[in-house]
mmCIF file as Biopython writes it, N, C-alpha, C and O atoms, coordinates in Angstrom:
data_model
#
loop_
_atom_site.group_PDB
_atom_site.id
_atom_site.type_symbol
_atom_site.label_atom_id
_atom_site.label_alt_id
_atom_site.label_comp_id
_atom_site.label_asym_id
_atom_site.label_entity_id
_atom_site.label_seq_id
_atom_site.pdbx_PDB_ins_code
_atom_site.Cartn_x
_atom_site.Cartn_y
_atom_site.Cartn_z
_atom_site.occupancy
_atom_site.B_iso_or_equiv
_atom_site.auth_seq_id
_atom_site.auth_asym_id
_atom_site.pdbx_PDB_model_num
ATOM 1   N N  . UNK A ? 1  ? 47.184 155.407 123.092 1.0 0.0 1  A 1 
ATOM 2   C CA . UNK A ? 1  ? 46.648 154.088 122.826 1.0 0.0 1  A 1 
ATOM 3   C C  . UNK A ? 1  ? 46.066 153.510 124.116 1.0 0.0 1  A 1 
ATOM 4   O O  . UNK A ? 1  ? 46.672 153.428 125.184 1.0 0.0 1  A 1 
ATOM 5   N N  . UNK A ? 2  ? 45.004 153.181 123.914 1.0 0.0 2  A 1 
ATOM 6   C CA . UNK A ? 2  ? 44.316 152.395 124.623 1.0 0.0 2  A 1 
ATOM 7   C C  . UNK A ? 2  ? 44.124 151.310 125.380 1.0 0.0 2  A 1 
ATOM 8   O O  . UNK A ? 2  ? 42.975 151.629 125.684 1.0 0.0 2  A 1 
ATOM 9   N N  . UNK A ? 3  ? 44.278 150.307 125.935 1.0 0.0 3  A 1 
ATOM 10  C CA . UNK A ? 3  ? 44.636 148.887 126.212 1.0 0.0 3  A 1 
ATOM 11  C C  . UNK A ? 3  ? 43.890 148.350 127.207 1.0 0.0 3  A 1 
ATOM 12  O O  . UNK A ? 3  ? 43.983 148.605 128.408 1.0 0.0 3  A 1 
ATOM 13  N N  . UNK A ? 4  ? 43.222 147.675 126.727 1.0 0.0 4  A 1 
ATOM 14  C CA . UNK A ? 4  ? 42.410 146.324 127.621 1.0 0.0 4  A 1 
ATOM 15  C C  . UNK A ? 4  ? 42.905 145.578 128.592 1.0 0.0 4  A 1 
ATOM 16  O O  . UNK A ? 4  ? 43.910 144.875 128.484 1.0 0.0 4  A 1 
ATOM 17  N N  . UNK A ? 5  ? 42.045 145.731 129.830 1.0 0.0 5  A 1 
ATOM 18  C CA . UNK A ? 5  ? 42.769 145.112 131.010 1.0 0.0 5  A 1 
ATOM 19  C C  . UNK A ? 5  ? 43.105 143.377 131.095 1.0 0.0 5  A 1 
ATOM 20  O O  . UNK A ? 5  ? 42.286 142.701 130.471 1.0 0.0 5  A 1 
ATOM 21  N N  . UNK A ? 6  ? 43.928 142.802 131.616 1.0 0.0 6  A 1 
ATOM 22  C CA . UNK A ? 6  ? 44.493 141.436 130.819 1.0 0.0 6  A 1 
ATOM 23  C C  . UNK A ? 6  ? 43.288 140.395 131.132 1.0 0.0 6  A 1 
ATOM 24  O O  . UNK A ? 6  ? 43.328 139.271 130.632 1.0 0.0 6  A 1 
ATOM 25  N N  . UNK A ? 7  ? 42.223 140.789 131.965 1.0 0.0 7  A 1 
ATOM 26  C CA . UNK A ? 7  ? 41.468 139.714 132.626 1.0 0.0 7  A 1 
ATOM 27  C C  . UNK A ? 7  ? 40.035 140.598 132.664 1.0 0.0 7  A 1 
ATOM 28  O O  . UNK A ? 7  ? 39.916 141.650 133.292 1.0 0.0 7  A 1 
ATOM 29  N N  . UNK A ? 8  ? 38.800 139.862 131.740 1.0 0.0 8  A 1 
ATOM 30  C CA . UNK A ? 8  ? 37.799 140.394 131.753 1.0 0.0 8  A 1 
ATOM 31  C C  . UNK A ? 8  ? 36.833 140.153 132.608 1.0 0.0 8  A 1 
ATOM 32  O O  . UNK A ? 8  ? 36.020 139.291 132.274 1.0 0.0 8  A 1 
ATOM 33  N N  . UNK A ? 9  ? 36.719 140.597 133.466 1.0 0.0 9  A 1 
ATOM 34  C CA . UNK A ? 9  ? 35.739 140.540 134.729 1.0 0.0 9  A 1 
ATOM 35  C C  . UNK A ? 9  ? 34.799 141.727 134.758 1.0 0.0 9  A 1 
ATOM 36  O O  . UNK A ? 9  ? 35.012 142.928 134.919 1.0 0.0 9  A 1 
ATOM 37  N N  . UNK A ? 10 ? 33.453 140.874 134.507 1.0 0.0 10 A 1 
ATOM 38  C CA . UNK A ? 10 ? 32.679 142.442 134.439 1.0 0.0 10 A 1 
ATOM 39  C C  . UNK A ? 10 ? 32.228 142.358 136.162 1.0 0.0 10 A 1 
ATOM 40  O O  . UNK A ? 10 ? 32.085 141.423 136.949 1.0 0.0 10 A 1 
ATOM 41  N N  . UNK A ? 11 ? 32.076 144.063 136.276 1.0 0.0 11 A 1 
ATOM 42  C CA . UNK A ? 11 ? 31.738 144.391 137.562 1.0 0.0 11 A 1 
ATOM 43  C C  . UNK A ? 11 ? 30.564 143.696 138.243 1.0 0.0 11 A 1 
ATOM 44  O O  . UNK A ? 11 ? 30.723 143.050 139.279 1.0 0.0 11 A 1 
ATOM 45  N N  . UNK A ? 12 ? 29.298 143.851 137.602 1.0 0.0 12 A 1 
ATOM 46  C CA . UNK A ? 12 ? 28.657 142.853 137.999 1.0 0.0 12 A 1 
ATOM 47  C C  . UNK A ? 12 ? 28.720 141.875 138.828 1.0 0.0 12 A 1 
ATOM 48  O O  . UNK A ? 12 ? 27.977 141.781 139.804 1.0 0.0 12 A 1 
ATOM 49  N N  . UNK A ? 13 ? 29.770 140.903 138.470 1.0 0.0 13 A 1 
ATOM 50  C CA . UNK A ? 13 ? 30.238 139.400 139.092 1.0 0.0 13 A 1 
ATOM 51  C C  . UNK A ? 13 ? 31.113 140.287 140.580 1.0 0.0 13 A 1 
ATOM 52  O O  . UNK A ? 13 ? 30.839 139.842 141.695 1.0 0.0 13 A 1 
ATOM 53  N N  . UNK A ? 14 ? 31.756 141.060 140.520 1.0 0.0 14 A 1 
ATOM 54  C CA . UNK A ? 14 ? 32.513 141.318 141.894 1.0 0.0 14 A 1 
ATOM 55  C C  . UNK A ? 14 ? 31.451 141.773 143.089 1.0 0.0 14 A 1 
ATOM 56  O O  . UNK A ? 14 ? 31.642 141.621 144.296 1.0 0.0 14 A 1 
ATOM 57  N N  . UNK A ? 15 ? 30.161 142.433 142.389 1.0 0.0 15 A 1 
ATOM 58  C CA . UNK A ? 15 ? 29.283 142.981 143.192 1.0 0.0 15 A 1 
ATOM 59  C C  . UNK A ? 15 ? 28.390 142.085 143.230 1.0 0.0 15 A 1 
ATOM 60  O O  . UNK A ? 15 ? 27.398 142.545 143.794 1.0 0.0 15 A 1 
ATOM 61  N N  . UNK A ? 16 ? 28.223 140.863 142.861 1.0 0.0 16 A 1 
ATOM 62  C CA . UNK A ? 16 ? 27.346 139.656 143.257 1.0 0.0 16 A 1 
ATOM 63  C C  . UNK A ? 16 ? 28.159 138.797 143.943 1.0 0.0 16 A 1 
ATOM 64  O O  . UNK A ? 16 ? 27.542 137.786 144.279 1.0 0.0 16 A 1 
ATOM 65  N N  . UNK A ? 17 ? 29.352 138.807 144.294 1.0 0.0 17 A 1 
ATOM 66  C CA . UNK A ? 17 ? 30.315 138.163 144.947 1.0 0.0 17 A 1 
ATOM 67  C C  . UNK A ? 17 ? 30.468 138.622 146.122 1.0 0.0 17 A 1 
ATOM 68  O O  . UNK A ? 17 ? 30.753 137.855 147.042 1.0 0.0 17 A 1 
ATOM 69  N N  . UNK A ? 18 ? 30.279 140.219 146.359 1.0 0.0 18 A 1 
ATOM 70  C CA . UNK A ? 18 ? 30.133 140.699 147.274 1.0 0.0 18 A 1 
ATOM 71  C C  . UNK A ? 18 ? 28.504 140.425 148.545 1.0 0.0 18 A 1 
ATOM 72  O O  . UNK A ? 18 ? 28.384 140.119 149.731 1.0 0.0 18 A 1 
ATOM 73  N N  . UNK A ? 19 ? 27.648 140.722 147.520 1.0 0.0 19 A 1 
ATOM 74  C CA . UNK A ? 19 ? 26.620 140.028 148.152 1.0 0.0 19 A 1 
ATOM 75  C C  . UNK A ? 19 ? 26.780 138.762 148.327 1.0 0.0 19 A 1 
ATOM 76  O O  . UNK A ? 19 ? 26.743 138.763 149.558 1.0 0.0 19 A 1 
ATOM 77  N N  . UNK A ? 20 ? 26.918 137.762 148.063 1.0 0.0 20 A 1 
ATOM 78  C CA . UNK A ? 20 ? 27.056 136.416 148.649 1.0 0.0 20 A 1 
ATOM 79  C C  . UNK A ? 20 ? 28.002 136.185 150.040 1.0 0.0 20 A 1 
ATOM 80  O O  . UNK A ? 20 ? 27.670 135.709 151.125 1.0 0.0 20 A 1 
ATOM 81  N N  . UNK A ? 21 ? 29.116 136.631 149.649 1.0 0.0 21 A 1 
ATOM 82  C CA . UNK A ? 21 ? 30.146 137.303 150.973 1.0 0.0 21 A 1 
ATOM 83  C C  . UNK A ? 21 ? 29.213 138.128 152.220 1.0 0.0 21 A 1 
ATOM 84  O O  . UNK A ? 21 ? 29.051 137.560 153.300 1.0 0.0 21 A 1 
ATOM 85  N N  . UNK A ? 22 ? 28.855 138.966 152.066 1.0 0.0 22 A 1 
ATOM 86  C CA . UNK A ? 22 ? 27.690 139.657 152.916 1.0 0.0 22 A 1 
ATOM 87  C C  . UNK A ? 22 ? 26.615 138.960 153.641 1.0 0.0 22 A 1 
ATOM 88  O O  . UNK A ? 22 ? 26.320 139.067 154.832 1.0 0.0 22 A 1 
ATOM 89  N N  . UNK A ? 23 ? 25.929 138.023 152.474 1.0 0.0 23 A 1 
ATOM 90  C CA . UNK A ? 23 ? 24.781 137.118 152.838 1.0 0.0 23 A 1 
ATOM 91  C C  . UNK A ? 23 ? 24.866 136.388 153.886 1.0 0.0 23 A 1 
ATOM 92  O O  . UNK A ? 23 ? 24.051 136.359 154.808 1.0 0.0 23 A 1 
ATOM 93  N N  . UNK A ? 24 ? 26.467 135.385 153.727 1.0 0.0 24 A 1 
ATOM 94  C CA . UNK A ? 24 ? 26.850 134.586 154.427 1.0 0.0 24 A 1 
ATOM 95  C C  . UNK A ? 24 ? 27.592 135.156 156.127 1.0 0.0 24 A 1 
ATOM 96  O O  . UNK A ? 24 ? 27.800 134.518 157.159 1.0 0.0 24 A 1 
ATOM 97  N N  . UNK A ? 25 ? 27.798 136.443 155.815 1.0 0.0 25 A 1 
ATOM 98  C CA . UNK A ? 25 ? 28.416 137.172 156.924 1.0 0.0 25 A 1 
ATOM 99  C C  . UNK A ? 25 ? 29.946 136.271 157.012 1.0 0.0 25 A 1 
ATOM 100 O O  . UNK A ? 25 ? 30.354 135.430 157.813 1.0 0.0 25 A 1 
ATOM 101 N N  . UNK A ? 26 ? 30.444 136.788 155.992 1.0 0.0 26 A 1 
ATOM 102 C CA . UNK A ? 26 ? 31.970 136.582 156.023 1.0 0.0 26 A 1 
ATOM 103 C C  . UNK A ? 26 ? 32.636 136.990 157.140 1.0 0.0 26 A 1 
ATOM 104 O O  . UNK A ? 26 ? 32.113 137.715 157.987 1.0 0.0 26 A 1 
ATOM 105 N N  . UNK A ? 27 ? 34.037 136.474 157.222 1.0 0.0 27 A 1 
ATOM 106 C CA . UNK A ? 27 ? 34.251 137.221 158.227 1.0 0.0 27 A 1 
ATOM 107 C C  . UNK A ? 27 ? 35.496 137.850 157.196 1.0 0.0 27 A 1 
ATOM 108 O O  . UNK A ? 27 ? 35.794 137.540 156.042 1.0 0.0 27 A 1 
ATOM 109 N N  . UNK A ? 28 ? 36.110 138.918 158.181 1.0 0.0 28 A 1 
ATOM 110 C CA . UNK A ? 28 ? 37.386 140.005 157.764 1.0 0.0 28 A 1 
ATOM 111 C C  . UNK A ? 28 ? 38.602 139.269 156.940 1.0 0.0 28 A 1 
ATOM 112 O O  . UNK A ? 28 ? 38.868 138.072 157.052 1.0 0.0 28 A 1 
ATOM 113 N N  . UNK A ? 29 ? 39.323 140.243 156.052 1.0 0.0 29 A 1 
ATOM 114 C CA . UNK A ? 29 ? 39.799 139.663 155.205 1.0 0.0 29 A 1 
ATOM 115 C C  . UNK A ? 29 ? 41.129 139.315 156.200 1.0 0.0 29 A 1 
ATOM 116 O O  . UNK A ? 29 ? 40.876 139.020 157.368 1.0 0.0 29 A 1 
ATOM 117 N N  . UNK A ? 30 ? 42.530 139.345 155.757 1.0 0.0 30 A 1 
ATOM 118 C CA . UNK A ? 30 ? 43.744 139.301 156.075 1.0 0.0 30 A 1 
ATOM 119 C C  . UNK A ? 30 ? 44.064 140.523 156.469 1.0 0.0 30 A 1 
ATOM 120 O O  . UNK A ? 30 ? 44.851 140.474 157.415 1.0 0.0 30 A 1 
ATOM 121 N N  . UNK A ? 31 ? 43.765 141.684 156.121 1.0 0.0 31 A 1 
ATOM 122 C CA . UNK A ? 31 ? 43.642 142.933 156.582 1.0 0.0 31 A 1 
ATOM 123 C C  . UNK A ? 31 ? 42.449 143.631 157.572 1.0 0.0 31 A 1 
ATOM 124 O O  . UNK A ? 31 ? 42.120 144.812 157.685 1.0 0.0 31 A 1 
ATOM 125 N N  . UNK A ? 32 ? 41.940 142.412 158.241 1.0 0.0 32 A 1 
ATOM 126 C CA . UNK A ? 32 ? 41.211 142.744 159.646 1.0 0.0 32 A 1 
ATOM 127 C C  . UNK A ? 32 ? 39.749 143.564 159.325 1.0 0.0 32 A 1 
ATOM 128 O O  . UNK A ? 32 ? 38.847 143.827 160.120 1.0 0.0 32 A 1 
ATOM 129 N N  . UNK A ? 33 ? 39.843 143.866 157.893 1.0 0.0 33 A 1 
ATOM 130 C CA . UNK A ? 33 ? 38.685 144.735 157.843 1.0 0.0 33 A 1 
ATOM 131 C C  . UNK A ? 33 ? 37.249 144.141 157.765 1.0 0.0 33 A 1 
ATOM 132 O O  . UNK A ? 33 ? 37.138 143.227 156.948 1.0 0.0 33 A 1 
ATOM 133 N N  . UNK A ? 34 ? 36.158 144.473 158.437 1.0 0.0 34 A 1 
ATOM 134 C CA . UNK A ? 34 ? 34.922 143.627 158.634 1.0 0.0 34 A 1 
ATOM 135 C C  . UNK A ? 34 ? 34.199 144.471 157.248 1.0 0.0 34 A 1 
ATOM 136 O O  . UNK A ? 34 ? 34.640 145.468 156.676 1.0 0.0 34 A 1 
ATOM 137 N N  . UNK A ? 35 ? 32.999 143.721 156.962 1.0 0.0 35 A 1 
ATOM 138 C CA . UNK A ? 35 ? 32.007 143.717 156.050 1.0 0.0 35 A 1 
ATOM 139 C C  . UNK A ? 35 ? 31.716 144.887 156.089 1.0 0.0 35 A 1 
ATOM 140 O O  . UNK A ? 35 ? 31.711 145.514 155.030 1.0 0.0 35 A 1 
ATOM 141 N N  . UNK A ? 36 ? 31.322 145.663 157.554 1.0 0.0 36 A 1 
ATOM 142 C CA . UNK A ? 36 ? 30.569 147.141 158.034 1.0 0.0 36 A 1 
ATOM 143 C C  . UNK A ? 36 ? 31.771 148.102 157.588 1.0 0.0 36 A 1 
ATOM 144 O O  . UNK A ? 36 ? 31.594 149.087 156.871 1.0 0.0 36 A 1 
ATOM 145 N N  . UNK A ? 37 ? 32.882 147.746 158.037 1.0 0.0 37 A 1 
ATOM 146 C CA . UNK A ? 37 ? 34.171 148.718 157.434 1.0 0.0 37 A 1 
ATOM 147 C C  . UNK A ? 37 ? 33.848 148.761 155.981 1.0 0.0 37 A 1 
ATOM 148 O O  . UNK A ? 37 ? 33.214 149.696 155.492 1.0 0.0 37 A 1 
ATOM 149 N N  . UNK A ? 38 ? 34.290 147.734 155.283 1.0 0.0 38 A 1 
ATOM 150 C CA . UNK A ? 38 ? 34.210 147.907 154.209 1.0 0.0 38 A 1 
ATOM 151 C C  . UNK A ? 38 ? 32.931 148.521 153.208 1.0 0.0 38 A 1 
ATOM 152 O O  . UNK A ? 38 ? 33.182 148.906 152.066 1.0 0.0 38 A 1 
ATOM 153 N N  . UNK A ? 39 ? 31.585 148.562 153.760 1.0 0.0 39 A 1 
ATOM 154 C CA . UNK A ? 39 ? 30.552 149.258 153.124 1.0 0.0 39 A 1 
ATOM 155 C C  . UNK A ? 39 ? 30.603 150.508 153.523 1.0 0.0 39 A 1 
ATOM 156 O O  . UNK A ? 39 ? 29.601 151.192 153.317 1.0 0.0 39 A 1 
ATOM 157 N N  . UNK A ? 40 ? 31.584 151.023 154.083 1.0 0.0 40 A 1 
ATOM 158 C CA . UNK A ? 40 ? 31.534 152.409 154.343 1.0 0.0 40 A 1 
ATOM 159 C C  . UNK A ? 40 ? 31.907 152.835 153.417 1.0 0.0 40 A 1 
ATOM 160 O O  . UNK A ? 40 ? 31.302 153.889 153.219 1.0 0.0 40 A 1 
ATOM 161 N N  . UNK A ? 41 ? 32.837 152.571 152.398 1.0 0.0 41 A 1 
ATOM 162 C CA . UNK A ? 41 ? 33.177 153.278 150.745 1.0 0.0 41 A 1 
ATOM 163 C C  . UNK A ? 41 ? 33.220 152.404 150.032 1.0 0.0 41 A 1 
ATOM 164 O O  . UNK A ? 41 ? 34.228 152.109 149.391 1.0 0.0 41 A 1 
ATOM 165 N N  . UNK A ? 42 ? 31.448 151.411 149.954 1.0 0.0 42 A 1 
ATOM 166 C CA . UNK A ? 42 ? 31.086 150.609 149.233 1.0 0.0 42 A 1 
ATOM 167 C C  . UNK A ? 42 ? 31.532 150.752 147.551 1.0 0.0 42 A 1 
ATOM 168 O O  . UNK A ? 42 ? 31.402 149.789 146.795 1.0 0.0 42 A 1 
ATOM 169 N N  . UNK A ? 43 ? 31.852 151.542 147.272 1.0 0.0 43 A 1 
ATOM 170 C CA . UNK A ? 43 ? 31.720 152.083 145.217 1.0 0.0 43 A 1 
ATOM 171 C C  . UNK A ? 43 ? 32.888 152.030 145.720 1.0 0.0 43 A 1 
ATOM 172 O O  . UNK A ? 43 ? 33.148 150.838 145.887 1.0 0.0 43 A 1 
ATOM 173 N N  . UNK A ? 44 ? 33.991 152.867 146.152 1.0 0.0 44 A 1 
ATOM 174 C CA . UNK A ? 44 ? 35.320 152.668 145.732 1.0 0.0 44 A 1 
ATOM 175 C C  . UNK A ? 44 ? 36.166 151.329 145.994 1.0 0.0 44 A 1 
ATOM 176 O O  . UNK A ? 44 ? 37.050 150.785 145.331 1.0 0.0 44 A 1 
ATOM 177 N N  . UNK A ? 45 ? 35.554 151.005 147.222 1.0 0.0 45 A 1 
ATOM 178 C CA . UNK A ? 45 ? 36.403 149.417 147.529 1.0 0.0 45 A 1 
ATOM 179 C C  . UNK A ? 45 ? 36.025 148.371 146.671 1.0 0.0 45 A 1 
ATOM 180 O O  . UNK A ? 45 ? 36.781 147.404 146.582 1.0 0.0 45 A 1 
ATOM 181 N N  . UNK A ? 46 ? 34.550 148.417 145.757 1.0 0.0 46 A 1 
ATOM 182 C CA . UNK A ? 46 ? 34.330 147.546 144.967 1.0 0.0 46 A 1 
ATOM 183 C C  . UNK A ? 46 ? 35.119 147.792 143.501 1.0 0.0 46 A 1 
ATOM 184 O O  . UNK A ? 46 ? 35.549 147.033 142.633 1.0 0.0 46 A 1 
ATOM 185 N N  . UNK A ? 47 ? 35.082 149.299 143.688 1.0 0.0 47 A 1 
ATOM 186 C CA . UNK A ? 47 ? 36.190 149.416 142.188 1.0 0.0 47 A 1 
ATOM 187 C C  . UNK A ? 47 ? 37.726 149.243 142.144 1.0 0.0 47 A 1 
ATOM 188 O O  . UNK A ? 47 ? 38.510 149.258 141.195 1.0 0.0 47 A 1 
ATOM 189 N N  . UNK A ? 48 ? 37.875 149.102 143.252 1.0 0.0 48 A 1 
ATOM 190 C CA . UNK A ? 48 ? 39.561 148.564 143.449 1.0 0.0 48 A 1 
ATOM 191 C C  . UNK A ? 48 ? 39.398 147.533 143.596 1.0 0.0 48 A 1 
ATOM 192 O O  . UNK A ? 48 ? 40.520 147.034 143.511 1.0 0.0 48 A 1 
ATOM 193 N N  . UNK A ? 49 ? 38.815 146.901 143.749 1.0 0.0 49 A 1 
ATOM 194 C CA . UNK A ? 49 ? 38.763 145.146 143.529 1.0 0.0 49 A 1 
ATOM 195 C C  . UNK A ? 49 ? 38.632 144.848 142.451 1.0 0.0 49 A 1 
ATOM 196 O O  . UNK A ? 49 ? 39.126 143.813 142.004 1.0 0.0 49 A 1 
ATOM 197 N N  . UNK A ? 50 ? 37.923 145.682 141.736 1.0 0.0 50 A 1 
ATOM 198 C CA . UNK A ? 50 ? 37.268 145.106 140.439 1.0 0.0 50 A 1 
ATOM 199 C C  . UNK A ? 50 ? 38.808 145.549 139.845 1.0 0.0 50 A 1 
ATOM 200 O O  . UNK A ? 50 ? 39.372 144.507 139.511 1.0 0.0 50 A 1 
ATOM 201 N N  . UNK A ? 51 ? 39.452 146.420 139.663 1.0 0.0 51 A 1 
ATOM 202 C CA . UNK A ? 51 ? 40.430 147.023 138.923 1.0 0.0 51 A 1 
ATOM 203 C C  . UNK A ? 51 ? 41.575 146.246 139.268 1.0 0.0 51 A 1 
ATOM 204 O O  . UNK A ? 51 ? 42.494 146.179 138.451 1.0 0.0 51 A 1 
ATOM 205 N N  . UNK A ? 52 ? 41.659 145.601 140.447 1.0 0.0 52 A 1 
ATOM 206 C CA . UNK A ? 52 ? 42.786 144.834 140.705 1.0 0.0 52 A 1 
ATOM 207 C C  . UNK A ? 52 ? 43.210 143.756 140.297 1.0 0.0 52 A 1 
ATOM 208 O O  . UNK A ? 52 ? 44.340 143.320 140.073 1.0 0.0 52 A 1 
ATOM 209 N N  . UNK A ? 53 ? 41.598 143.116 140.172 1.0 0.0 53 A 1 
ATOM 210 C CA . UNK A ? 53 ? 41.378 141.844 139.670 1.0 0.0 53 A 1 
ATOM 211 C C  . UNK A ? 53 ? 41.694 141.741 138.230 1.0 0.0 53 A 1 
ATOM 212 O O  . UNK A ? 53 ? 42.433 140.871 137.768 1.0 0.0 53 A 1 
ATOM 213 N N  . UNK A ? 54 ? 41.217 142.489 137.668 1.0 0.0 54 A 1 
ATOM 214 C CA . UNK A ? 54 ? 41.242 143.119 135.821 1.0 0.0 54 A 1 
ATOM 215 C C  . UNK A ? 54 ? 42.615 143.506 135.476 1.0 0.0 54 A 1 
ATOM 216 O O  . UNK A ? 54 ? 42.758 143.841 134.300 1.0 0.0 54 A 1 
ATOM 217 N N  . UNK A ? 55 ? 43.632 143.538 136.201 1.0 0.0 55 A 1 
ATOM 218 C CA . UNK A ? 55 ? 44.681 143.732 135.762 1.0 0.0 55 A 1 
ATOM 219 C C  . UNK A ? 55 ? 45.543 142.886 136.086 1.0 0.0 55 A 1 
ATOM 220 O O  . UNK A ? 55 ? 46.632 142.914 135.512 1.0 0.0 55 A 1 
ATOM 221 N N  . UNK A ? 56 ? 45.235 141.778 137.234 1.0 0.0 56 A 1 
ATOM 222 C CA . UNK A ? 56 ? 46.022 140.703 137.550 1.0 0.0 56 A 1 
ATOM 223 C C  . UNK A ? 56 ? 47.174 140.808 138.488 1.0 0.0 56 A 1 
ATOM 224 O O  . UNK A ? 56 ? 48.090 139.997 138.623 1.0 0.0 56 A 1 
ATOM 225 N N  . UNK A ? 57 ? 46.920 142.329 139.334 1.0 0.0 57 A 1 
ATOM 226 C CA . UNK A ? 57 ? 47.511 143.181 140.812 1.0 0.0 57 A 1 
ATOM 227 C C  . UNK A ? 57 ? 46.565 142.280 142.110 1.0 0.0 57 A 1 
ATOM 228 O O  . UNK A ? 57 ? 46.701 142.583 143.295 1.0 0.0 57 A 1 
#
């Protein structure tokens, strides 16, 4: 069985969130990591966000 994640966030919105974050030149999260770190495994760090978020982790 199948089951829907508890919080529908389409990817889209995390990766336009990301650009705005970018645009503005955010700075590093709580975990020190800068913008340039983090586009180094742009697709997976956006899908663990997205997946984290979608499950309410």
């Amino acid at each position: 069985m199948v089951t829907a994640k508890p919080f529908s966030i389409p990817k889209r919105e995390v990766w336009e969130a990301f650009q705005k974050v970018k645009a503005n030149q955010g700075a590093a999260g709580v975990d020190g990591q800068s913008i340039a770190e983090f586009e180094a495994d742009l697709a997976n760090n956006l899908y663990r966000l997205w997946n984290r978020m979608s499950s309410g982790s």
